[in-house]
C-alpha positions in Angstrom: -41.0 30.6 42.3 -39.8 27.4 41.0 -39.0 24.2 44.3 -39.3 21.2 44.8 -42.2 19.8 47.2 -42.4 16.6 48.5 -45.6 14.8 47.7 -46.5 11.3 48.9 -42.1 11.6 50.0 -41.7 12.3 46.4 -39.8 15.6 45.5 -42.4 17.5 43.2 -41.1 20.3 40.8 -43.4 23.2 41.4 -43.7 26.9 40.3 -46.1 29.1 42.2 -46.4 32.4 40.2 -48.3 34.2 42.5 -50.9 36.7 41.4 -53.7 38.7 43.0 -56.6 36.3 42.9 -58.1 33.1 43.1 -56.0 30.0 42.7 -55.4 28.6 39.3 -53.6 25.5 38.8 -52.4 24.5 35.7 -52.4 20.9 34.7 -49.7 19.9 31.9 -50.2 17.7 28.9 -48.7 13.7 28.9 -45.1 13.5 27.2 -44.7 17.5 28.1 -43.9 19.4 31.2 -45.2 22.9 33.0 -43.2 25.3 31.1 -45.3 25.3 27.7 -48.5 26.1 29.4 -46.4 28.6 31.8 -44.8 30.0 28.2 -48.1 29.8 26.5 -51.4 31.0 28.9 -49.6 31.4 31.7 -48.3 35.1 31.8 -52.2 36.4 30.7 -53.9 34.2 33.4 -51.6 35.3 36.3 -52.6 39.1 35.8 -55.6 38.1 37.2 -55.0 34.6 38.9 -52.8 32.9 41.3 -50.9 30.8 38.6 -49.4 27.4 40.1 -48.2 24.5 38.5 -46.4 21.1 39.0 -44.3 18.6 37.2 -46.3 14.9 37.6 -43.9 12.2 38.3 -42.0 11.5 35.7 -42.4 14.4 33.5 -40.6 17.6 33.3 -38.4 18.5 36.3 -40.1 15.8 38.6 -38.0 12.2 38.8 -39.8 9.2 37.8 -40.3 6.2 39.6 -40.4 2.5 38.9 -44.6 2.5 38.7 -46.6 2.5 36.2 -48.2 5.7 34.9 -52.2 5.9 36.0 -54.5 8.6 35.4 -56.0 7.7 39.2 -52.3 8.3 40.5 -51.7 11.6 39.0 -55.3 12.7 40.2 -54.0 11.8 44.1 -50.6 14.1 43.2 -52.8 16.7 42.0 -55.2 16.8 45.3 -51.9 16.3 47.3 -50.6 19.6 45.4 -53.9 21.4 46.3 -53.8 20.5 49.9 -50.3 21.3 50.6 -49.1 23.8 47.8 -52.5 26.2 46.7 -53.6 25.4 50.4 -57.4 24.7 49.4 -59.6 24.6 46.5 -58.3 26.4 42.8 -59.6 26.9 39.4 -58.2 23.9 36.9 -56.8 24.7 33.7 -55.8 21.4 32.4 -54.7 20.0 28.9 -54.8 16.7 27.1 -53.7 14.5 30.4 -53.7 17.4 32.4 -57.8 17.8 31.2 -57.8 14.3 32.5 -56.9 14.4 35.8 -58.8 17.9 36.1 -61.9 15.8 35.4 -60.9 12.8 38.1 -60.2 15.5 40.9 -63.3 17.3 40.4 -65.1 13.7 40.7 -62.9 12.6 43.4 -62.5 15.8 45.0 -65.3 18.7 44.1 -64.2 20.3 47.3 -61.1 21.3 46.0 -61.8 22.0 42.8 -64.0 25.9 41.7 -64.3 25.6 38.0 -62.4 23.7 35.1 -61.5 24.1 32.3 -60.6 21.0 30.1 -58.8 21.6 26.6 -58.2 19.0 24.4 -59.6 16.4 26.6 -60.9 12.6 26.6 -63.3 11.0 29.2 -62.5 7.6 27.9 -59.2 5.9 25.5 -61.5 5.2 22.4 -62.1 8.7 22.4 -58.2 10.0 21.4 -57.8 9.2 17.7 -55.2 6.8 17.2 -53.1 8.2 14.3 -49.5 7.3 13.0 -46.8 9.6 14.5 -43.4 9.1 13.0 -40.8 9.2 15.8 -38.7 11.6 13.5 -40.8 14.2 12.7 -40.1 17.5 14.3 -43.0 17.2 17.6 -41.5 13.8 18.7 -38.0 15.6 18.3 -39.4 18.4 20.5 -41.0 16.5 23.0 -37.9 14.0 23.4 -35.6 17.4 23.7 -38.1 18.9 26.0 -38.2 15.7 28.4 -34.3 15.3 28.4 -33.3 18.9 29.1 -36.0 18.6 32.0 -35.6 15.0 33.3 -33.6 14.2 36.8 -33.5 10.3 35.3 -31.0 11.1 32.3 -31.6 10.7 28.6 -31.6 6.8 28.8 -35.2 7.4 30.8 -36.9 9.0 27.7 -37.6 5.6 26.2 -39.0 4.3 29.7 -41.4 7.5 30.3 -42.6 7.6 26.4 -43.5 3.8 26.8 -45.3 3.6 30.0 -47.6 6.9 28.5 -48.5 4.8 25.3 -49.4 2.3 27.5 -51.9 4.5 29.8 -52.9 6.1 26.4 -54.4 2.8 25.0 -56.3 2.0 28.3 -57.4 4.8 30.2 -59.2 6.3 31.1 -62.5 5.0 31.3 -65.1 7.3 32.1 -68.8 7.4 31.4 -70.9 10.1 30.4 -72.7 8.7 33.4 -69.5 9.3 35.6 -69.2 12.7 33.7 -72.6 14.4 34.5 -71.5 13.8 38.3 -69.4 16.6 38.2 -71.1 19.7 39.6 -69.2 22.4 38.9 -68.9 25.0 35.8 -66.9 23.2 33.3 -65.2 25.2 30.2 -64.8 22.7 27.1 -62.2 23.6 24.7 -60.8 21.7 21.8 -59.2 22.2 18.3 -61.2 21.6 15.1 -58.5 19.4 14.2 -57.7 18.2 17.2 -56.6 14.4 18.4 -59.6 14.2 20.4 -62.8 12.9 18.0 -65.1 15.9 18.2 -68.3 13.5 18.4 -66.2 12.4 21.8 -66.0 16.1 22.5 -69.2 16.9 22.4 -70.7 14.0 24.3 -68.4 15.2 27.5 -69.9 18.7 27.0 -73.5 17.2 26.6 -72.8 15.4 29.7 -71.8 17.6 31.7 -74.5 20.0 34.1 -72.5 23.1 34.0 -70.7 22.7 31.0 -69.7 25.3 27.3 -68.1 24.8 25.1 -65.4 26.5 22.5 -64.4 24.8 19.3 -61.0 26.7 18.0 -60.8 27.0 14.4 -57.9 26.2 12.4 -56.3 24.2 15.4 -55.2 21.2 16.4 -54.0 19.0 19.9 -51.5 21.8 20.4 -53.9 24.9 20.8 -52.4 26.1 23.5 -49.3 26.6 21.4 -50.9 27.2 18.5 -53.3 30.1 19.3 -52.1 31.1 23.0 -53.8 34.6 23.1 -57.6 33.1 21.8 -57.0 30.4 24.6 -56.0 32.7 27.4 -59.7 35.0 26.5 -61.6 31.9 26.6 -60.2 31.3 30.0 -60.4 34.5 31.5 -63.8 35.3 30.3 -65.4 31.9 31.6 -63.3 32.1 34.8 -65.0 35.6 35.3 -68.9 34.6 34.8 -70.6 34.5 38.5 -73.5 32.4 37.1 -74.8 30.8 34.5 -74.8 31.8 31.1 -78.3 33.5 30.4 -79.2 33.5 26.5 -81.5 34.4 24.5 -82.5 31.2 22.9 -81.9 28.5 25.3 -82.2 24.6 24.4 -80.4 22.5 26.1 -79.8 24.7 28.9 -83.5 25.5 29.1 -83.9 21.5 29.3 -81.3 21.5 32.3 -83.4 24.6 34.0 -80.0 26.5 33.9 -81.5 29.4 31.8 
């Protein structure tokens, strides 16, 4: 059920599905909102999950503020969403930004966190391809209808909002593969074989991480979940069901890690 939620005394958009298991939270993508991972994965996941999500400030249905946008920020809203919404620690199912922050809190806050999944995801800026995106074409068209049928701050704010994520984009975050194989828990690794994200950047995170797999999608891009919502959703579930490692047949690098 869709409220607002104040965290840090600022009112949060939030939509607590319910469901009849462990708590998933799902982390949105930057310029985007809650609704097109609720649309997308959501409905499969919450037959099995506790489905939660949350506008960050300044996207969607949550108000901006005069700040900056920081991937360390949205981290705190996301353990301050945890604590006071989910009520402990959750499964994270987070895209593009969303993977981001999924990655900081499980750093910051492994506690909290059970396993991840990341999709489309970059430890560090020179990771995201830098390509030329025409501000007509139809996903800048989308995502600027998207953020002013959502947005407490008004049309006028678009420019504002879309500015201050370029700005993060070309900066943050700054991770290292050292930073990276801190994180403890199960990680899932999903990206497009087209996607924004180099893949030689994808498959240094999974390499790095103790506990990590990963999935490359063919035939898509950035927007996977979109794109191929019902391939998505089984990688999820089946991951999120595993109660150990994976054993194979022909281990390598898992046989190096003594996970095997």
């Amino acid at each position: 059920m869709p409220r607002y939620v104040e965290i840090d005394g600022h009112p949060t958009w939030v939509d607590d599905r319910g469901g009849p298991g462990t708590p998933l939270l799902l982390l949105h993508g930057g310029l985007s909102n809650s609704d097109e991972l609720l649309n997308s994965i959501g409905a499969g996941l919450a037959e099995r999950y506790r489905v939660v999500a949350f506008d960050r400030r300044g996207h969607g249905y949550t108000a901006d503020t005069d700040a900056d946008f920081h991937y360390a920020d949205m981290a705190d809203e996301t353990v301050r969403v945890l604590e006071q919404v989910v009520g402990g620690p959750a499964h994270l199912v987070g895209w593009s930004d969303g993977g981001i922050v999924a990655l900081l809190v499980a750093l910051q806050r492994p506690d909290l966190v059970r396993r991840l999944v990341v999709i489309g995801a970059n430890y560090h800026f020179d990771g995201f391809m830098t390509v030329e995106i025409d501000p007509e074409s139809s996903l800048v068209q989308a995502l600027g209808k998207a953020y002013i049928e959502r947005s407490p701050d008004g049309p006028e704010h678009l420019e504002v909002a879309f500015s201050k994520s370029f700005r993060m984009f070309g900066a943050e975050p700054t991770l290292t593969t050292a930073d990276i194989a801190q994180i403890a828990r199960p990680v899932l690794v999903v990206v497009g074989d087209d996607d924004l994200v180099a893949l030689t950047h994808t498959v240094s995170l999974y390499e790095a991480l103790p506990e990590g797999q990963l999935a490359v999608v063919p035939g898509a891009s950035h927007a996977l979940p979109l794109e191929q919502p019902d391939v998505l959703t089984g990688l999820i579930l089946n991951f999120l069901a595993a109660v150990e490692s994976p054993h194979t047949l022909v281990p390598v690098r898992r046989a190096r890690l003594g996970t095997n």
